[in-house]
Every structure is written in structure tokens, then in C-alpha cells.
C-alpha positions as CSV (number, residue, x, y, z in Angstrom):
1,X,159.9,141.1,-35.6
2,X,156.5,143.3,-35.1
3,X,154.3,141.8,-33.1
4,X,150.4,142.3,-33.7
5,X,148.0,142.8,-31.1
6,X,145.2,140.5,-30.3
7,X,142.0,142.8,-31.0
8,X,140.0,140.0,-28.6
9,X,142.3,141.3,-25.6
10,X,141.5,144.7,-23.8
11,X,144.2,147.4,-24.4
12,X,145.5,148.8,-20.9
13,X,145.4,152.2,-20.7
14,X,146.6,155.2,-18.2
15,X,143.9,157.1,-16.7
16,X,144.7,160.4,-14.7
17,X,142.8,160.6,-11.4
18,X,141.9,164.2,-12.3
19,X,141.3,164.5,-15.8
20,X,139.0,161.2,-17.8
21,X,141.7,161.6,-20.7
22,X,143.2,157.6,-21.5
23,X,146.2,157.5,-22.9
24,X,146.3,154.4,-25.2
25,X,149.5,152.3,-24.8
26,X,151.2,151.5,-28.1
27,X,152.1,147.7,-28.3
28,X,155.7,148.8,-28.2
29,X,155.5,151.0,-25.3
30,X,155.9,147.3,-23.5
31,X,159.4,146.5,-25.3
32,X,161.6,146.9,-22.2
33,X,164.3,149.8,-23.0
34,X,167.8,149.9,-21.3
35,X,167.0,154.2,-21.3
36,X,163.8,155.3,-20.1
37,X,162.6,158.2,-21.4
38,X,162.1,161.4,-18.7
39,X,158.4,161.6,-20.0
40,X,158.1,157.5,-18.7
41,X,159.8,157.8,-15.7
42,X,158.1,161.4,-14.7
43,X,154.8,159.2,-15.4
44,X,155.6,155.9,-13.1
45,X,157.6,158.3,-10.4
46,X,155.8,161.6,-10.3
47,X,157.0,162.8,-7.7
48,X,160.7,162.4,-8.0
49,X,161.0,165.3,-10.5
50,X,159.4,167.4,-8.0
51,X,161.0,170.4,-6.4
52,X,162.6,169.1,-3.2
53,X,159.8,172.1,-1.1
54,X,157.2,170.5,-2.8
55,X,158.4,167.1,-2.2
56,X,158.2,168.2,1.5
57,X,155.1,169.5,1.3
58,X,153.7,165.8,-0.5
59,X,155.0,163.8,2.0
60,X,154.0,166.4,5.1
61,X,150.2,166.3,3.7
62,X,150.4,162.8,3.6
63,X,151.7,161.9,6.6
64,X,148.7,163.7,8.4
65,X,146.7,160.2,7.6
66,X,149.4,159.1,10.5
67,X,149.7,162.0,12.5
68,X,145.7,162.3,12.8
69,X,144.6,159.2,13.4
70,X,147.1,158.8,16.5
71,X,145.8,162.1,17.9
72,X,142.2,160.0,17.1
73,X,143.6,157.4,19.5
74,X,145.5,159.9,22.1
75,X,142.9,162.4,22.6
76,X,140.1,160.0,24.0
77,X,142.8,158.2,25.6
78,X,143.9,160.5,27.5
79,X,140.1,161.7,28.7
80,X,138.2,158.6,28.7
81,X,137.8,159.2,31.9
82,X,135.8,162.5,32.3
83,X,133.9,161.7,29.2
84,X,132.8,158.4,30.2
85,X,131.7,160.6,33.7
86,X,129.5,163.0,31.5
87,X,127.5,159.9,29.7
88,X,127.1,158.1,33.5
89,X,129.7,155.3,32.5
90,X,131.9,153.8,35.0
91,X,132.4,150.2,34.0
92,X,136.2,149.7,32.6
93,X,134.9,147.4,29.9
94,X,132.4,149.8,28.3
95,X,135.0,152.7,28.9
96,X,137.5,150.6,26.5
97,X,135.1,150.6,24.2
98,X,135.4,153.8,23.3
99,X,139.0,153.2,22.8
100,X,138.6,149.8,21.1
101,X,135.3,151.1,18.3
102,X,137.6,153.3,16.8
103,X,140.6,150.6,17.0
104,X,138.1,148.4,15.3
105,X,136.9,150.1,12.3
106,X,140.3,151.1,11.3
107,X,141.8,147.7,11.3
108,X,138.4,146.4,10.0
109,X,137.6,148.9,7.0
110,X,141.4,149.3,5.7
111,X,141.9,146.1,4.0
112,X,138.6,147.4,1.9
113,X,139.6,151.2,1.6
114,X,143.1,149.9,-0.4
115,X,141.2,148.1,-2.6
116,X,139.2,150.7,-3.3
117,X,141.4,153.2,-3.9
118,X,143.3,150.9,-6.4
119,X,140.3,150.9,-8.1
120,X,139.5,154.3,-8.0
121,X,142.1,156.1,-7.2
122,X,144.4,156.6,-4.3
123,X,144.7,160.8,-4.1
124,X,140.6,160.8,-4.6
125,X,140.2,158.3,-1.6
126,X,142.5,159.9,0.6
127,X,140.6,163.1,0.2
128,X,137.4,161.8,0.4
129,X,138.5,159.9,4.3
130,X,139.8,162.6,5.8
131,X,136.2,164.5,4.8
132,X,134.4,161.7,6.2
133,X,136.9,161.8,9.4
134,X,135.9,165.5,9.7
135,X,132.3,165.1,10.0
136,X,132.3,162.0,12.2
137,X,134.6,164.3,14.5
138,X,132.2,166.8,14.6
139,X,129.4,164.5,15.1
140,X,131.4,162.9,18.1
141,X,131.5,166.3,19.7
142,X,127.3,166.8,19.2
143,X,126.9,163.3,21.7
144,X,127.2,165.0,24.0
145,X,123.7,166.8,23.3
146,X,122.4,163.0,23.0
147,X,123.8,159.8,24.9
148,X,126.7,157.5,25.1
149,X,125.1,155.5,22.1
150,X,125.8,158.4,19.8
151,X,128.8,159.1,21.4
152,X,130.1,155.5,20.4
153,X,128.4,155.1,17.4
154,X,130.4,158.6,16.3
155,X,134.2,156.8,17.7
156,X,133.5,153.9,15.4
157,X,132.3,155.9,12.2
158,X,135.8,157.9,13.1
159,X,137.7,155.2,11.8
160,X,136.4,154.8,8.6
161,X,138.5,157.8,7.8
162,X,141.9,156.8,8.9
163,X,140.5,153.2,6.7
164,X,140.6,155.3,3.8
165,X,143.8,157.9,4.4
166,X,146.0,155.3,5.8
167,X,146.4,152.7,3.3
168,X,146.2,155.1,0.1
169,X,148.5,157.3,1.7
170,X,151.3,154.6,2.1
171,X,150.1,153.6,-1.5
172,X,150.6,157.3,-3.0
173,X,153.8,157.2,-1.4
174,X,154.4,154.0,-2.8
175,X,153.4,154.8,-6.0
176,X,155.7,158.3,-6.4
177,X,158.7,157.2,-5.7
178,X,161.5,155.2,-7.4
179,X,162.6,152.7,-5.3
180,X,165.8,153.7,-3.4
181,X,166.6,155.8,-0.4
182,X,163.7,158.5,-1.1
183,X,161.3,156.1,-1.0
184,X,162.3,154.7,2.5
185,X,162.8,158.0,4.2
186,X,159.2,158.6,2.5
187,X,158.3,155.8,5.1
188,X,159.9,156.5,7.9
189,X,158.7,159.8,7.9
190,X,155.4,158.7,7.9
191,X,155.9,156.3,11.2
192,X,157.5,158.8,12.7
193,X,154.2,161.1,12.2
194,X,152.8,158.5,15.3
195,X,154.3,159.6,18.0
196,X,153.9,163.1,17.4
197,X,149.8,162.5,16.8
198,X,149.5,160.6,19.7
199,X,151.2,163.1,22.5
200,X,149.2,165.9,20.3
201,X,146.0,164.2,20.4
202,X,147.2,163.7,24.8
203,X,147.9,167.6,24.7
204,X,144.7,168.9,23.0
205,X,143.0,166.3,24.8
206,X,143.5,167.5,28.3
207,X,143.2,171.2,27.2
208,X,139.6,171.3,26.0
209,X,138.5,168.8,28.8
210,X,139.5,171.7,31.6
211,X,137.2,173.8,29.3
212,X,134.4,171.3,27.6
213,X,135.1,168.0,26.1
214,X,133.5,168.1,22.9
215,X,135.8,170.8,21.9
216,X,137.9,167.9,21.3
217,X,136.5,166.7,18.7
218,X,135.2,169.8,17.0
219,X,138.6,171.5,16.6
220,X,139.9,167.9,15.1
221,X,136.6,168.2,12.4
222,X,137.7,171.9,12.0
223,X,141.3,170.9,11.1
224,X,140.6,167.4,9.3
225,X,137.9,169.7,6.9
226,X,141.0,171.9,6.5
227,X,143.4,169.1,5.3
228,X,140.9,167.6,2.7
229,X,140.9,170.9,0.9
230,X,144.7,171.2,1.3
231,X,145.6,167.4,0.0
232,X,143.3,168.1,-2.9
233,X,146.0,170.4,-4.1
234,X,149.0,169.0,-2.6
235,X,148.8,165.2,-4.0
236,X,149.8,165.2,-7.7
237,X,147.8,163.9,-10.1
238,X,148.4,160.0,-10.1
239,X,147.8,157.0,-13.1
240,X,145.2,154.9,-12.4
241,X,145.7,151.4,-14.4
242,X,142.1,150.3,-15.7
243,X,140.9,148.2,-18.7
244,X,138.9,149.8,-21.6
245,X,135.4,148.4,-21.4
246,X,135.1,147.1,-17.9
247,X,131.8,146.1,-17.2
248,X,129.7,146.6,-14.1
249,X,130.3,142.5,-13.5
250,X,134.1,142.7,-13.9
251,X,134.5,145.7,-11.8
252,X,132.7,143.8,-9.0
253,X,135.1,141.2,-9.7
254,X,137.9,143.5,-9.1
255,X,136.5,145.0,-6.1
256,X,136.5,141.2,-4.4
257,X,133.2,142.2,-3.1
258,X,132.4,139.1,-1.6
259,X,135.8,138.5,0.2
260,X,135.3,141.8,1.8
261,X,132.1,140.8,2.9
262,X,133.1,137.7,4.8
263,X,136.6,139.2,5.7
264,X,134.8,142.3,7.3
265,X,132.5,140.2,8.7
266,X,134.7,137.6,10.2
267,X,137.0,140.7,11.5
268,X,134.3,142.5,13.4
269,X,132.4,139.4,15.1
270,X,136.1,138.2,16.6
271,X,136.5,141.6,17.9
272,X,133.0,142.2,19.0
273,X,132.6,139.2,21.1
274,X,136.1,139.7,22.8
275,X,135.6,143.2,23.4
276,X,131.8,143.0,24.5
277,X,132.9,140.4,26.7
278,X,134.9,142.4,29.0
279,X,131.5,144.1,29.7
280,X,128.7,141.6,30.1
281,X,131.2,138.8,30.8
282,X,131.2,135.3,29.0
283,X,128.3,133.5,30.2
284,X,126.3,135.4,27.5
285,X,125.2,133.1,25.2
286,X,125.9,135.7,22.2
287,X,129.2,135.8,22.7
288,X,130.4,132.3,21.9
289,X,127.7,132.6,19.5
290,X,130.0,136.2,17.4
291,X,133.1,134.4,18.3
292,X,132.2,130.8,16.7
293,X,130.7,132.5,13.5
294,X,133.1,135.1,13.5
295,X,135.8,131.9,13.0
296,X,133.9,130.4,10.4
297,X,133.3,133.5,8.3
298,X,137.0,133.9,8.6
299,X,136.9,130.3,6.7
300,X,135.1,131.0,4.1
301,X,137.1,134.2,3.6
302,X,140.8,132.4,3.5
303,X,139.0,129.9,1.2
304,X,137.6,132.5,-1.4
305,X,140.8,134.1,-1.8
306,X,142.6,130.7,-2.2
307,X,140.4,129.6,-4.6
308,X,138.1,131.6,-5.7
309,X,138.8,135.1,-6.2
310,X,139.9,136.7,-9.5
311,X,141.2,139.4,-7.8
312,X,141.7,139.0,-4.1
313,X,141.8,141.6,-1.4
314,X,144.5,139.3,0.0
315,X,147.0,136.8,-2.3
316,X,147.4,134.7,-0.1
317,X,148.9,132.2,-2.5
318,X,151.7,134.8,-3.4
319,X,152.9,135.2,0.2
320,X,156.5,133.8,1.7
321,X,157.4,133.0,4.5
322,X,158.9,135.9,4.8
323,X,155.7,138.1,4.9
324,X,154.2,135.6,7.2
325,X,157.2,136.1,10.1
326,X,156.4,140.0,9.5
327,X,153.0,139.5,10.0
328,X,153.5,137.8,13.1
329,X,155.9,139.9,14.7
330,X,153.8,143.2,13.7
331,X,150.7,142.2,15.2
332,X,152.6,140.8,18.2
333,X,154.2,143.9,18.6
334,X,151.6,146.2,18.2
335,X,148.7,144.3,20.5
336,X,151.8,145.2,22.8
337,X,151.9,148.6,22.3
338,X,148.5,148.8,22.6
339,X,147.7,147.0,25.8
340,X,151.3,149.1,27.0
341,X,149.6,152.6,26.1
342,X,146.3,151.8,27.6
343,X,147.3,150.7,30.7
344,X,149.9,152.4,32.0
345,X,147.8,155.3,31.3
346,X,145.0,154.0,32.9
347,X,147.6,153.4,36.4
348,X,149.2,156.8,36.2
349,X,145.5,158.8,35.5
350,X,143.4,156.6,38.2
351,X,146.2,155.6,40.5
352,X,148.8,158.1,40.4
353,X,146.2,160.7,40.4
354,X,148.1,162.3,37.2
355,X,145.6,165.0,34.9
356,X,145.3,164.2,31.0
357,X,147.8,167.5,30.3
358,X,150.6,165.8,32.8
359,X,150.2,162.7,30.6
360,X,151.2,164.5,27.5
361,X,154.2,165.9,29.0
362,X,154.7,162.3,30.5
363,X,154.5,160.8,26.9
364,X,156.4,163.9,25.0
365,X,160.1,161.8,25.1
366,X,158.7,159.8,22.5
367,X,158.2,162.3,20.1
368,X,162.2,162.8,19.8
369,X,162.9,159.3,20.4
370,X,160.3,158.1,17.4
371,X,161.6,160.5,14.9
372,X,165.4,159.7,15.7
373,X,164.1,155.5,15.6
374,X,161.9,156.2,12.5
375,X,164.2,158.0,10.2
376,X,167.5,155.6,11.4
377,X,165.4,153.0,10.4
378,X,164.9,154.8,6.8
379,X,168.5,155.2,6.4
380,X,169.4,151.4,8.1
381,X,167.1,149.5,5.8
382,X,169.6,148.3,2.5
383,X,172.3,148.0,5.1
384,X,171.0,146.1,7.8
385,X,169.0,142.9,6.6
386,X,164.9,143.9,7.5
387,X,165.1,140.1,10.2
388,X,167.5,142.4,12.6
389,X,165.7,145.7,12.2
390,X,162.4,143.3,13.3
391,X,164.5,141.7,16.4
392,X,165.6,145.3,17.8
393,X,161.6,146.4,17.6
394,X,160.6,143.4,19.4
395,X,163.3,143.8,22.2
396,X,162.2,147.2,23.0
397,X,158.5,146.6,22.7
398,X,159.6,143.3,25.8
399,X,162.0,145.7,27.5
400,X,159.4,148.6,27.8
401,X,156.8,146.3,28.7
402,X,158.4,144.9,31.3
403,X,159.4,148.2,33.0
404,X,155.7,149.2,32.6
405,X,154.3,146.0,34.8
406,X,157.1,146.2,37.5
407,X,156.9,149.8,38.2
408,X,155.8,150.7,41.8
409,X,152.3,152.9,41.8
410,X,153.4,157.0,42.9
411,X,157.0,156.4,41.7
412,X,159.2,159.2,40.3
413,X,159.0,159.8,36.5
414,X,162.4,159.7,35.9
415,X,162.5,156.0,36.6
416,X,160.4,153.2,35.0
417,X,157.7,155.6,33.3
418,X,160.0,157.8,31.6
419,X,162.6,155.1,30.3
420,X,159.6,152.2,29.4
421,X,158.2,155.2,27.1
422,X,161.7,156.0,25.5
423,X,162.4,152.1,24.8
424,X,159.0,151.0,23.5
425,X,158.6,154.0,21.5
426,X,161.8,152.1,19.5
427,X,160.0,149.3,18.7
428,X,156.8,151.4,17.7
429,X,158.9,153.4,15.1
430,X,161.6,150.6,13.8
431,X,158.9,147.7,13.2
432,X,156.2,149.8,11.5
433,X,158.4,151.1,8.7
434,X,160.2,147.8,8.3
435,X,157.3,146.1,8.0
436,X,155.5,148.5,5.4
437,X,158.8,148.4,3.2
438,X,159.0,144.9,3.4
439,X,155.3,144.5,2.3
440,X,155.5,147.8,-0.1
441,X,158.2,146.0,-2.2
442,X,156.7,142.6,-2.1
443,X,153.8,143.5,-3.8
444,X,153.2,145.2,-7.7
445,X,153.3,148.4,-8.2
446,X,149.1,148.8,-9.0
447,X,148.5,146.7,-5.4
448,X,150.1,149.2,-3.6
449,X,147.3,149.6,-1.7
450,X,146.8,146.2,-1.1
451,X,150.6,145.6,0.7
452,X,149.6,149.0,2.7
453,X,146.6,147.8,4.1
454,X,147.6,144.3,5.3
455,X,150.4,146.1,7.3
456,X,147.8,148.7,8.6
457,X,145.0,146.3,9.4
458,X,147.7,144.2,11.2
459,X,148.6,147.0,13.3
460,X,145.5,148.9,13.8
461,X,143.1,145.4,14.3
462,X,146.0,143.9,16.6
463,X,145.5,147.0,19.2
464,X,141.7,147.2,19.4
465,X,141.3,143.2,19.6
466,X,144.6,143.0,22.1
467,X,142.5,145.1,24.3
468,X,139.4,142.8,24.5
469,X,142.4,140.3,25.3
470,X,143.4,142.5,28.4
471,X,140.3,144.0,29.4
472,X,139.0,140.3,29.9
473,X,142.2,139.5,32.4
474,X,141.6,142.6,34.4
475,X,137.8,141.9,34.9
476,X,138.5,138.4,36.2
477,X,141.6,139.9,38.1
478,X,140.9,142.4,40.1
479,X,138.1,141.3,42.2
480,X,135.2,143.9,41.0
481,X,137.7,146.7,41.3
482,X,136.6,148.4,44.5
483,X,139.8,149.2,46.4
484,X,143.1,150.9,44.9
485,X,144.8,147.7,45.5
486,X,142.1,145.8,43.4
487,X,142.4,147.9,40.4
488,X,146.0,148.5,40.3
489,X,146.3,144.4,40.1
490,X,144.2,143.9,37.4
491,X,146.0,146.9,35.5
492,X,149.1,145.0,36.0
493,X,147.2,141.6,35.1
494,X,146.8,143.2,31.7
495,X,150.4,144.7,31.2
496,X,152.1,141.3,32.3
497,X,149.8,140.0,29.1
498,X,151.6,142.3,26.9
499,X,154.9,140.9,28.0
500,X,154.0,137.6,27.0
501,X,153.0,139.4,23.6
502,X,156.2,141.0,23.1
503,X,158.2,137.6,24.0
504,X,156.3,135.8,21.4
505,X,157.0,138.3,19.3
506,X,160.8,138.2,20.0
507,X,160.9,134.5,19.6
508,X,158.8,134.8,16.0
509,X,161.8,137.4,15.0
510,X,164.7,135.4,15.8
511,X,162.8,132.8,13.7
512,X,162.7,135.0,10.7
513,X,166.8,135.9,11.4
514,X,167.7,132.1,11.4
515,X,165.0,131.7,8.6
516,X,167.1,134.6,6.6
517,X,170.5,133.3,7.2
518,X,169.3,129.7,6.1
519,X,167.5,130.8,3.0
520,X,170.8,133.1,2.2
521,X,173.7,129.9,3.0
């Protein structure tokens, strides 16, 4: 029987993010067919018909989204110190700032830069970040002509960048490949690109500051500028699914621009007033004030997805329970991370009396241990149900946060330091690409960037906010902070919070394995 199209309903059509060609869909191009044609598959998968080189070369150029915005994180983390010293600032909380603004944006600004580039077009979004990540890196390094305000004002424009590279790069890669083993090694290289950014961005960070600090963030513009011409070549051209005659009204519609209002808005009070706190403390009046509107923005936001929405930045309503348990155990696990990374960088630089170049070499076990954890995980997942692969991440992230509190200030490497770094950098590199396969293949194909940018903004938003957390127990901890004594508790007050995060966390996983086994008997 030949069915006849409604000429009221708008025909679908494929449009290539490089040329403005459609390609009209023939009614029967939707009859399912038990053979695919090369031609179809070549266009849903385009790159699994690529040259294994050049399959290299797409998923290396993509995983710099990763790899760059961990040296982002690494290469201030390591020298907060000395630049904080050249603006005049001592005070921890306004130090974590600078940590926490970049942190911030990220997590903020993803959930907005996946919609966007399922909109427009992943490849052209992913180019267009890492431009805007270049300039703000320069900028950065001209503070220090100016003042701190700059200076900050540059860390949080940073992240807009990794906003827009992160989640369209997880939905490129989401988008190329077939769903099978390819497609989960895609992933797991990509988490496995953290480590190595992170102990880079240590390495680099240290160098330039024995020479001048804002050659730090000039040579990371130089080489982000570098990598936007590069992707623009590297990415294939990708489909873009769009509707013939969309107005300016539906498009909006699309976009959810009011749920990313509220949703943004909601995110950045929260964090604002919990980060700002650590600084002025909480008998400011403003700060109850961004925290209680901050809640109720968030509101509004759950309730406009729900129920109001056409096309919401988050489905809510087509979430499990599942996706929930993931959810929970990633941002517990990552707040972890975060406080764990912080801190116990902040003991061995201003106890230990360690430079930022011994920090990298301190770190650099985790850049073997990731990429062994990452790509096991690539092969594991299919075999080993996701609810274990989740369970292992949290132990190590409670294991390695535990050595990290109990270790003894001036103690030998080889001890707690070295092995807390080997087991947490497990649980940094088995939950991430669980938890982005999980979500990747949860979600359609065209939302892609949608599943990425949950996981992201989970991750990303759970370490900037975890340190507002942390940063408030040290300032009530440590008694101003004026002896060695004084300081080192209140850096241990925070890292005994992370151990409480990565216990929840545990607890939430074995949840989601009993959950798993019930749902399956």
C-alpha cells in the first residue's frame, strides 16, 4: 500500500553543516529495510567508513575539548599561588575563586552549548569554543597589565569554551559512530584525555611561572587558535536534522530559551552564594538572598521542562531510574575528585613546601593509570553490567580520599600521595565514560548533545560548587589560618568532606546494583 504524505506536515530534511544543500527525504526513505544501503549508513555513521589514520586523527582532534580544558584546570591549579601573590591576594576563599569561576561557567554554560549545537551544528560549535577559549586565554594572560578583576573576569569567560567543545564533541562522537565497540573506545579515549591535560596543564604551569605567569595562558591561546583551524578540517562534515520553514518563533521554541534562562540562572546564584561565601562569610545578607532565589529559579526551571517546554534542554519526564542513580553517583564522585585535587595540592604546595613543577611529576602516575582505567572500561562495558563499573569508580574515588586526609604532612611520596593518586585516578577514568555511554545511548540520536551535556554539567558544576562546600569548612576550621597547624587542619577539614562524598556515592551505586539485579529477576 503507498502511503501519501500530508502536505500540512513539514518534510524533514538533511542539512550538511558545511554546504546549505537539503536533501529532501522521500516518504519511503522511512520504510524500515532489513539491508541498509552503504550510501545510508555512510550518512548516519560518517565516520566508520573512514580510514582507520583518519579515524585517529577525528577522535585525537576531538579529544583536545578534554585534554584542554583539564590543562584549563591544572595550570592555575598548580600556580594559584604565585598569581594570586602578583594581584595582592592572600585570602584562600578569593584564591578558590579562581579555581571555582572557571569550574562554574563550564558546568553552567554546557547544558546551553549542547543545545545549541543540536541546533546548529555540532563540528561548527566545537570550532567556534575552542576560538573563543583562545582569546579568553590570551586575555587572561593581559590581567596581568590590569587587576585581579580582569584576571577573574578572563577565568570565567575561559569556560565558555570548554561549554561549547565538550558537549558537541561527545555528541560528534556520538553521532559518527555505529553503536558497538568503536563507539565505546571513541569514549574512553576521550576520558582518558583528562589526566593527561590536567598533569600537562601542572607541567606548563610551573614552567612559565619560574619565567612569567601570563605565559601560561598566552601559549594555551597560541595553541587553542591552532586547534580551531585544525578541527575545521579534521571533523567531517555532519547532518544536521532541521524542518523546512522554521520560523523565528519555532526555532526559539527549539532553543528552550526560557529554560536556559532560569536553569542558568538557578545554576550560577547556588554556586555564587556558596562560593562567595567562603570569602565574606555568611552573615552577608546577599548571600542567603542568591542562595534562596537561586532555589526557586531552579523551580521554575524543573517545572518548565515538566510542563511546559516543547522542546526541553532537559526531558526530565523521559528519565529512569537508572539515569537518576548515574546522576547521583557522577556528581558525588566528581565533587570528590575535586575537593581531592584541590586540597591535597594546596597541603603538599603550602605545607610540604613542594614547587608547581614537583606537583606535576607528583601527579604524572595518573596519566598511565587513566589511560589503562579509561580504555579497560571501553573494552569492559557490554560485558560487565554499567551498576559494577559505577561501584569500582566510587571505591576508588573513597579509597583515594581517605589516603589523602590521613596522610602525615612532609611524608615520603611513595606512600599515601603516590598510591591515593593511582587509586582515585580509577574512579576519575571508569565513572566518566560509564556514565557518558550510559547517557549517550539513552538518548536519540539528534539529542546527542543533550545526553553529553547533562553528564558534563554534572561533572564539571559538581567540582566548582563541591569547592564552595569545602572552602566553607576550612574557613570555619582552621581558626584564621595563621600557624601551619591551623591551616593544615582546615585542609584536612575539607578532604574528610570528600570522604563523606565518595561514601554517599558508594552507597547510591550499590543501590543502582541491587536496583539492576531487581529490575533483571
Amino acid at each position: 500500500m503507498t502511503t501519501i504524505p500530508d502536505p500540512h506536515v513539514p518534510v524533514e530534511v538533511e542539512v550538511n553543516e558545511e554546504a546549505n544543500e537539503p536533501a529532501q527525504k522521500s516518504p519511503q526513505s522511512n520504510v524500515e529495510s532489513n539491508s541498509p544501503s552503504e550510501e545510508e549508513n555512510e550518512l548516519h555513521y560518517p565516520v566508520d567508513h573512514l580510514s582507520t589514520p583518519r579515524q585517529i586523527l577525528f577522535i585525537r582532534t576531538l579529544c583536545t575539548a578534554m585534554f584542554t580544558n583539564q590543562i584549563g584546570l591544572g595550570n592555575t591549579l598548580a600556580t594559584v599561588g604565585p598569581i594570586g601573590e602578583s594581584f595582592g591576594i592572600s585570602n584562600p576563599g578569593q584564591l578558590s575563586w579562581l579555581i571555582a569561576g572557571y569550574s562554574l561557567t563550564i558546568g553552567t554554560f554546557i547544558l546551553i552549548g549542547g543545545r545549541l549545537g543540536d541546533e546548529f551544528g555540532n563540528k561548527k560549535l566545537f570550532v567556534i569554543g575552542t576560538a573563543w577559549y583562545a582569546l579568553w586565554s590570551l586575555i587572561a594572560g593581559l590581567a596581568v597589565y590590569s587587576t585581579q578583576v580582569l584576571f577573574v573576569f578572563a577565568r570565567v569567560l575561559q569556560g565558555v569554551g570548554p561549554a561549547l567543545t565538550l558537549p558537541n564533541a561527545l555528541a560528534i562522537l556520538g553521532r559518527s559512530y555505529s553503536p558497538g565497540p568503536r563507539k565505546n573506545m571513541s569514549f574512553a579515549w576521550f576520558g582518558a584525555s583528562a589526566p593527561f591535560g590536567a598533569i600537562i596543564g601542572f607541567f606548563f604551569g610551573g614552567l612559565f611561572v619560574l619565567a612569567w605567569w601570563p605565559w601560561i595562558y598566552w601559549s594555551q591561546g597560541i595553541a587553542l587558535a591552532i586547534i580551531a583551524v585544525f578541527a575545521a578540517w579534521a571533523i567531517p562534515p555532519l547532518p544536521v536534522s532541521r524542518q523546512q520553514g522554521k520560523q523565528l518563533r519555532e526555532r526559539l521554541e527549539d532553543l528552550d530559551v526560557l529554560g536556559g534562562l532560569t536553569g542558568v540562572t538557578a545554576l550560577v546564584l547556588v554556586n555564587l552564594a556558596w562560593n562567595q561565601a567562603v570569602v565574606v562569610g555568611w552573615q552577608e545578607v546577599y548571600i542567603y538572598l542568591c542562595l534562596i532565589l537561586g532555589f526557586l529559579f531552579g523551580v521554575v526551571f524543573f517545572l518548565i521542562e515538566v510542563y511546559w517546554a516543547k522542546s526541553p534542554i532537559i526531558p526530565f519526564a523521559s528519565f529512569n531510574s537508572d539515569v537518576a542513580f548515574v546522576f547521583a553517583c557522577t556528581a558525588a564522585g566528581w565533587a570528590c575528585f575535586g575537593i581531592w585535587i584541590f586540597y591535597i595540592g594546596q597541603v603538599a604546595l603550602n605545607i610540604d613546601g613542594n614547587t608547581p613543577i614537583q606537583m606535576s611529576a607528583w601527579f604524572a602516575p595518573g596519566i598511565p593509570v587513566g589511560l589503562i582505567s579509561a580504555l579497560a572500561v571501553g573494552k569492559l562495558l557490554g560485558k560487565v553490567p554499567a551498576p559494577w563499573i559505577m561501584v569500582i569508580g566510587q571505591v576508588a574515588y573513597l579509597a583515594g580520599s581517605i589516603l589523602a586526609s590521613i596522610r602525615p604532612p612532609h611524608s615520603t611520596y611513595w606512600t599515601y600521595f603516590f598510591f591515593s593518586v593511582l587509586i582515585i585516578t580509577v574512579g576519575m577514568d571508569t565513572s566518566f565514560p560509564a556514565a557518558t555511554i550510559i547517557f549517550s545511548d539513552a538518548v536519540p540520536r539528534h539529542h546527542q548533545g543533550m545526553g553529553a551535556s547533562v553528564v558534563l554539567t554534572v561533572v564539571n558544576y559538581s567540582i566548582s560548587i563541591s569547592l564552595g562546600f569545602a572552602g566553607t569548612i576550612e574557613r570555619y576550621i582552621n581558626n584564621g589560618g595563621h600557624t601551619e597547624a591551623d591551616r593544615l587542619h582546615g585542609y584536612r577539614g575539607a578532604i574528610w568532606f570528600s570522604v563523606g562524598l565518595a561514601g554517599l556515592g558508594l552507597i547510591l551505586s550499590l543501590v543502582f546494583v541491587f536496583n539492576s539485579k531487581k529490575q533483571r529477576g
